[in-house]
DRENPALUM-386272 format. One record per residue: x, y, z negated of N, C-alpha, C, CB in turn. Coordinates in steps of 0.2 Angstrom, whole numbers, padded with zeros to 4 digits, always signed. Atoms other than C-alpha are relative to their C-alpha. Glycine has a CB too. Layout:
# DRENPALUM-386272
XYZXYZXYZXYZ;...
***
This chain:
# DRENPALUM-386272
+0006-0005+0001+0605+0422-0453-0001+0002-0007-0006-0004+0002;-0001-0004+0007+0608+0424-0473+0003+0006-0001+0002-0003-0005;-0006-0007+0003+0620+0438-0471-0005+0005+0005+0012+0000+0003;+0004-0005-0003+0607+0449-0459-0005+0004-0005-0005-0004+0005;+0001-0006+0004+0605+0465-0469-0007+0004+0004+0007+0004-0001;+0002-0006-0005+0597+0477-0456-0004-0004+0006+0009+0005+0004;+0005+0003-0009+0585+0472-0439-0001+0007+0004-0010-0004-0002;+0002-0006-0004+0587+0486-0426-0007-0002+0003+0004+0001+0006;+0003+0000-0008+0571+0487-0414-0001+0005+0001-0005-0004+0002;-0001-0007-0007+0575+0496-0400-0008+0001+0003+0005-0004+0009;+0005-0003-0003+0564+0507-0389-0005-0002+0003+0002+0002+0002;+0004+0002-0003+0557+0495-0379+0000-0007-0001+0001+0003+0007;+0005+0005+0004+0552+0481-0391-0009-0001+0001+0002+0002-0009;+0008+0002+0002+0533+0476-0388-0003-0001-0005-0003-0003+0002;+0004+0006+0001+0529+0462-0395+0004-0005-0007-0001-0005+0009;-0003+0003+0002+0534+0453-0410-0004-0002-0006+0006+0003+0001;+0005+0000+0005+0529+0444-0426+0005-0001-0005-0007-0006+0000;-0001+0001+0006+0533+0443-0445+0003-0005-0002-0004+0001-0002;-0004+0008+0005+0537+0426-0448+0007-0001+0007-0007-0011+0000;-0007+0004-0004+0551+0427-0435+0004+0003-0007+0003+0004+0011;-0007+0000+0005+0561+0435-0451-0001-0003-0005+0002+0007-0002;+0001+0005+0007+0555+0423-0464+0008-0002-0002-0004-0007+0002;-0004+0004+0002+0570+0416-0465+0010+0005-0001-0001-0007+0006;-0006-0007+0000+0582+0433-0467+0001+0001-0007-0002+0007+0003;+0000-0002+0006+0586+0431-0485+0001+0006-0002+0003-0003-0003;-0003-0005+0003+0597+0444-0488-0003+0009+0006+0010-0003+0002;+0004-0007-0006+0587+0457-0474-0002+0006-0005-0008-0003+0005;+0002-0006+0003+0585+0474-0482-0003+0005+0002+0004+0002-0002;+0004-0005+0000+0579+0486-0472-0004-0002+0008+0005+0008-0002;+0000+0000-0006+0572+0488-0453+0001+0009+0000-0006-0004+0003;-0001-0007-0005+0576+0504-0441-0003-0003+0006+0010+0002+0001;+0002+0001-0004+0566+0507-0427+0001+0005+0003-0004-0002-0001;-0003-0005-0004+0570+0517-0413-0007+0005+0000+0004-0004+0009;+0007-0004-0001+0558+0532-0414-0002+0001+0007+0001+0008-0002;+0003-0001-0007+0556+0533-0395-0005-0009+0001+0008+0001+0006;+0005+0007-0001+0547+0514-0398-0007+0002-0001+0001-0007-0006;+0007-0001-0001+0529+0515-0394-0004-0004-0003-0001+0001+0006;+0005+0006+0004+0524+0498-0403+0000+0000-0007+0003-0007+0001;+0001+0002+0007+0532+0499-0422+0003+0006-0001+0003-0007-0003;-0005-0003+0002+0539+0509-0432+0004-0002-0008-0001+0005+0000;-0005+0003+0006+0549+0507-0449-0002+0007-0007+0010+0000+0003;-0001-0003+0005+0545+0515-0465+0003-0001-0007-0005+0001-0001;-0003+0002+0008+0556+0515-0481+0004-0009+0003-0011+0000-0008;-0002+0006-0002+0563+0499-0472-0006-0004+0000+0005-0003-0004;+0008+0004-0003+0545+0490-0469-0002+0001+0007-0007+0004-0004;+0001+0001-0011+0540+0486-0450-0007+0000-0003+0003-0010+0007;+0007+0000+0000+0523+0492-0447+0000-0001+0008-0005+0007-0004;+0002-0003-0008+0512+0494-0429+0001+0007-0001-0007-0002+0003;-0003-0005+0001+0516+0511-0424-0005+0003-0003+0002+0004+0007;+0003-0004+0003+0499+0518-0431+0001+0000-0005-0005+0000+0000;-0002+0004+0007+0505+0509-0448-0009-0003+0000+0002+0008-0009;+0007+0004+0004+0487+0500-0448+0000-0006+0000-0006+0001+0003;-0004+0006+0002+0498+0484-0450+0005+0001-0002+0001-0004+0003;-0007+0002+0002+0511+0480-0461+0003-0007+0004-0001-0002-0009;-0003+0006-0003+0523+0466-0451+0004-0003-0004+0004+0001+0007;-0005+0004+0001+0535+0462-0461+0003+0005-0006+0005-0001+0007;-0002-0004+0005+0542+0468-0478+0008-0004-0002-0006+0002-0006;-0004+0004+0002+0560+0464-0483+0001-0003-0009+0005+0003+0003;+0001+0001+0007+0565+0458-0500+0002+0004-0005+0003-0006-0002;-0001-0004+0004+0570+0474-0507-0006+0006+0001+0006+0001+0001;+0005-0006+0000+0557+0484-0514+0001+0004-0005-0008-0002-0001;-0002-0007+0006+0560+0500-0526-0003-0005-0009-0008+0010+0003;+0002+0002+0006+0557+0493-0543-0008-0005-0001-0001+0007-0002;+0003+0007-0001+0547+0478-0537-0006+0002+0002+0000-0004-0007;+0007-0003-0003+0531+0488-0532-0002+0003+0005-0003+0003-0003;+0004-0006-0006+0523+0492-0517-0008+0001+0001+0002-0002+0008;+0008-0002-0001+0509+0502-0513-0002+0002+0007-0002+0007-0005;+0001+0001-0006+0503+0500-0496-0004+0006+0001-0003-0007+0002;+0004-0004-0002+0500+0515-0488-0008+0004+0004+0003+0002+0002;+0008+0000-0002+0482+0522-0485+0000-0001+0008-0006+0008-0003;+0002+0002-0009+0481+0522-0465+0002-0009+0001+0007+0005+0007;-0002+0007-0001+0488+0502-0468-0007-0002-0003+0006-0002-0004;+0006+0004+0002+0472+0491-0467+0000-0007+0000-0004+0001+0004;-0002+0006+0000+0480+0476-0464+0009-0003-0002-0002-0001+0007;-0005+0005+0001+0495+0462-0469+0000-0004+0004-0001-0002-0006;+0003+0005-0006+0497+0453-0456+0004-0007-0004+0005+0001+0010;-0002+0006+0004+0503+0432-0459+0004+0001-0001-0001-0005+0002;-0005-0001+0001+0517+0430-0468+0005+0006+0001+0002-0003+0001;-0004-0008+0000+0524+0448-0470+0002-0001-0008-0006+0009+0001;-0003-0001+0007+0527+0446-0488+0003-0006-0002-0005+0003-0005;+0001+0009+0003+0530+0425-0488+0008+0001-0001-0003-0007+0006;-0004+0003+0003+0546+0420-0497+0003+0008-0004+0005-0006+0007;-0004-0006+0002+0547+0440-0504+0002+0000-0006-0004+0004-0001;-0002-0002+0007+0558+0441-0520+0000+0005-0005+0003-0001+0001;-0002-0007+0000+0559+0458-0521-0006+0003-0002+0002+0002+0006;+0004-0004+0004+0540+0463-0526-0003-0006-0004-0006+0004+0003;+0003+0002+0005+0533+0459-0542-0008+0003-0001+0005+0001-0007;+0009-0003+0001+0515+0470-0540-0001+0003+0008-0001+0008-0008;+0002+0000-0005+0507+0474-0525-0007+0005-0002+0000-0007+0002;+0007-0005+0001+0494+0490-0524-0001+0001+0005-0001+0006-0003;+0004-0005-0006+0481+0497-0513-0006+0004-0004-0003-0006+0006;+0008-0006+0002+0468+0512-0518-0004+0003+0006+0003+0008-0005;+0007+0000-0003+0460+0509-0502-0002-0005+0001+0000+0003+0007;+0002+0009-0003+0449+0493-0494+0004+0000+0007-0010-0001+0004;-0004+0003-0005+0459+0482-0484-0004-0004+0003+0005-0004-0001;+0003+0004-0006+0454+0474-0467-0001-0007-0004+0005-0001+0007;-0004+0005+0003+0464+0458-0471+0006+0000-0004+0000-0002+0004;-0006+0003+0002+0475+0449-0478+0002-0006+0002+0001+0001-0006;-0003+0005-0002+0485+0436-0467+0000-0004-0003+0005+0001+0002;-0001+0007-0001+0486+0419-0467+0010+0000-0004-0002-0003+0010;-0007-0001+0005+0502+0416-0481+0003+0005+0000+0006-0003+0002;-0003-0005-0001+0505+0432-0482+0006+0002-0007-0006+0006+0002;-0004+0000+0006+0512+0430-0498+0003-0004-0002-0002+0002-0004;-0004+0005+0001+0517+0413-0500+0004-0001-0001+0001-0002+0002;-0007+0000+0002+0530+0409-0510+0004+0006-0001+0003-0004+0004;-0002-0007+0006+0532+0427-0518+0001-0002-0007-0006+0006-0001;-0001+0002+0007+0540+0419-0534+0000+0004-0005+0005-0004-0001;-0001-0006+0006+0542+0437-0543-0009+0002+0001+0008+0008+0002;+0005-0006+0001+0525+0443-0540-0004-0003-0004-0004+0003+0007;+0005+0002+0006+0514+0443-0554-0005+0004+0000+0004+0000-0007;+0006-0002-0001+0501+0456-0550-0003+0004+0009+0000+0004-0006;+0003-0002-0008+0488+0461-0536-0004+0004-0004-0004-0007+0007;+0007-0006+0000+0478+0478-0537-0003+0002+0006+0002+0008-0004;+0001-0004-0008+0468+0481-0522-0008+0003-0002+0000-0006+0010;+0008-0003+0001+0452+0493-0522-0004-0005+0005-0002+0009+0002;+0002+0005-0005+0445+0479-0509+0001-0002+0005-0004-0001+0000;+0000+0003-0008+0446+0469-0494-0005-0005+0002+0006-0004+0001;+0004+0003-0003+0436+0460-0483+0002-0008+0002-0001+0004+0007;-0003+0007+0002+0446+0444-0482+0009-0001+0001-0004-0005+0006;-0008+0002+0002+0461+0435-0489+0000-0006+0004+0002-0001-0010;-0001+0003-0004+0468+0424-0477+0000-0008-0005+0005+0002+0004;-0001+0008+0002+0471+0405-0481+0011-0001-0001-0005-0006+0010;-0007+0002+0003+0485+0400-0491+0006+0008-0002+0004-0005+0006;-0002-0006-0001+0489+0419-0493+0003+0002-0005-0005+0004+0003;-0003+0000+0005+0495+0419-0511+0004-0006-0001-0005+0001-0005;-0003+0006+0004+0499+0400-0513+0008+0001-0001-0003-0006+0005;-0009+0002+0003+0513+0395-0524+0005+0008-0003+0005-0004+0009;-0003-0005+0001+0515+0412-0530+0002-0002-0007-0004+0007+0001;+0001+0006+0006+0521+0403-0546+0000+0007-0006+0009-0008-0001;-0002-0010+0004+0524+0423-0556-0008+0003-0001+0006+0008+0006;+0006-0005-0001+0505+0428-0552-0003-0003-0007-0005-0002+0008;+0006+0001+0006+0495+0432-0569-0006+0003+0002+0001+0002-0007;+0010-0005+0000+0480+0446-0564+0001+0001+0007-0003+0010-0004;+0002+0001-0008+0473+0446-0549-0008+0006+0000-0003-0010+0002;+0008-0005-0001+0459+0464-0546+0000+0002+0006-0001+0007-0005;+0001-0002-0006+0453+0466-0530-0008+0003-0001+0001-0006+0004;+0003-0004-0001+0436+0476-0532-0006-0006+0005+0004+0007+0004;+0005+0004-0005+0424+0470-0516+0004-0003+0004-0005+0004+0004;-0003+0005-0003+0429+0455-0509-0005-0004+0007+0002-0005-0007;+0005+0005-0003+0419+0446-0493+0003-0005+0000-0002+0001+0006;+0001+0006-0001+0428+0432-0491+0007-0003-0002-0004-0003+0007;-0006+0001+0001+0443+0422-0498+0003-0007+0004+0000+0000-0007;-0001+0007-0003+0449+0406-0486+0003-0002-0006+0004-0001+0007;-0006+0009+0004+0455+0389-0494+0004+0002-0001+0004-0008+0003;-0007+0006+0004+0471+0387-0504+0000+0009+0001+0007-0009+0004;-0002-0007+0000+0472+0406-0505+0003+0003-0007-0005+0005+0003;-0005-0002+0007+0478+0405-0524+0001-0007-0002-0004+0004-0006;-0001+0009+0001+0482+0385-0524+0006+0004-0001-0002-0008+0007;-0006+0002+0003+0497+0381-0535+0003+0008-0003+0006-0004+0008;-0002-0005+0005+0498+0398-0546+0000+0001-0006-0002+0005-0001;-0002+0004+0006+0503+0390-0560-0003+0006-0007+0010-0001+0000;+0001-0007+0004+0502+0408-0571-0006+0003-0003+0002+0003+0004;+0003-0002+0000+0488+0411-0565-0004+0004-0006-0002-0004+0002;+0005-0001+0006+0476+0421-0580-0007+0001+0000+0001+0005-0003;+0004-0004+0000+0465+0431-0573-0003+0003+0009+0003+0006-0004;+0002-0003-0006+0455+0436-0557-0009+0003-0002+0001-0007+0006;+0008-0006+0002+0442+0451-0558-0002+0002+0007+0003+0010-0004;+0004-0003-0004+0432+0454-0543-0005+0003-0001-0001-0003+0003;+0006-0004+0002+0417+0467-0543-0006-0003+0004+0002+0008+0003;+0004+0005-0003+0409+0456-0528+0003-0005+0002-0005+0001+0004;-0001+0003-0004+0410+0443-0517-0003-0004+0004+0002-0002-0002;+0002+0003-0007+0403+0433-0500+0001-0007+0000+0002+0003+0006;-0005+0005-0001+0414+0418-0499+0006-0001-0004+0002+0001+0006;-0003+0003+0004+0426+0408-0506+0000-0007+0002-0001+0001-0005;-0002+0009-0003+0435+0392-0496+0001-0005-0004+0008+0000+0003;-0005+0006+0001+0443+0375-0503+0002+0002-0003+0004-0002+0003;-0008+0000+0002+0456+0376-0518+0000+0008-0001+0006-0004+0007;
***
């Protein structure tokens, strides 16, 4: 499973989740069959077909940054977890969510800009050990351990906030 570069899905793929490729080091892009009515594939990124989930991003991102496109409202759980490949992470709209480890164990990412979200899942940063700033805008609610073990840590700027788990 380390030498899996590429991930077809075919036409008539439904159903499928993100952490099944956790463990695809070397995975670079996805291709999706345009006639699939569930996902498609941008820039090698697996969204749902609207894009109003990111599934799954591999470890190669253009110069270490992605900016999650405005119709995207959500990160589903681990889509970004074990990512090497971004070091910053933007959004200049509000996000739904952000999954449950969705980033976990991103050891290059060192920064998050989002204009805001409604909730950061649980354990959704942890162990990002590279993270220093952290601006998210309006925040409602952050579960537990959602920046546990970020060694780096500096800085976190929120404009508001509701909630805040555990850790």
């Amino acid at each position: 499973d380390n030498y899996i570069e590429t991930v077809y899905i075919g036409k008539d793929v439904k159903e499928l989740r993100g952490e099944s490729f956790v463990n695809l080091r070397a995975l670079k892009e996805f291709v999706v069959d345009e006639q699939n009515e569930s996902f498609c594939a941008v820039d090698g990124v697996l969204y749902t077909k609207d894009m109003k989930t990111l599934i799954y991003a591999p470890n190669v991102i253009p110069d270490g940054i992605y900016e999650v496109p405005e119709q995207t409202v959500n990160i589903a759980p681990k889509a970004f977890r074990g990512n090497q490949g971004i070091k910053k992470i933007i959004a200049h709209h509000e996000l739904e969510e952000i999954g449950m480890k969705a980033f976990m164990d991103s050891f290059s990412l060192e920064e998050i800009e989002l204009k805001g979200v409604k909730k950061i899942g649980e354990a959704a940063f942890y162990e990002c050990l590279a993270l220093k700033n952290v601006s998210m805008g309006n925040v409602d609610t952050i579960d537990s351990n959602a920046f546990s073990r970020c060694a780096e840590l500096e800085k976190i700027h929120v404009e508001s906030i509701k909630s805040i788990g555990n850790s």
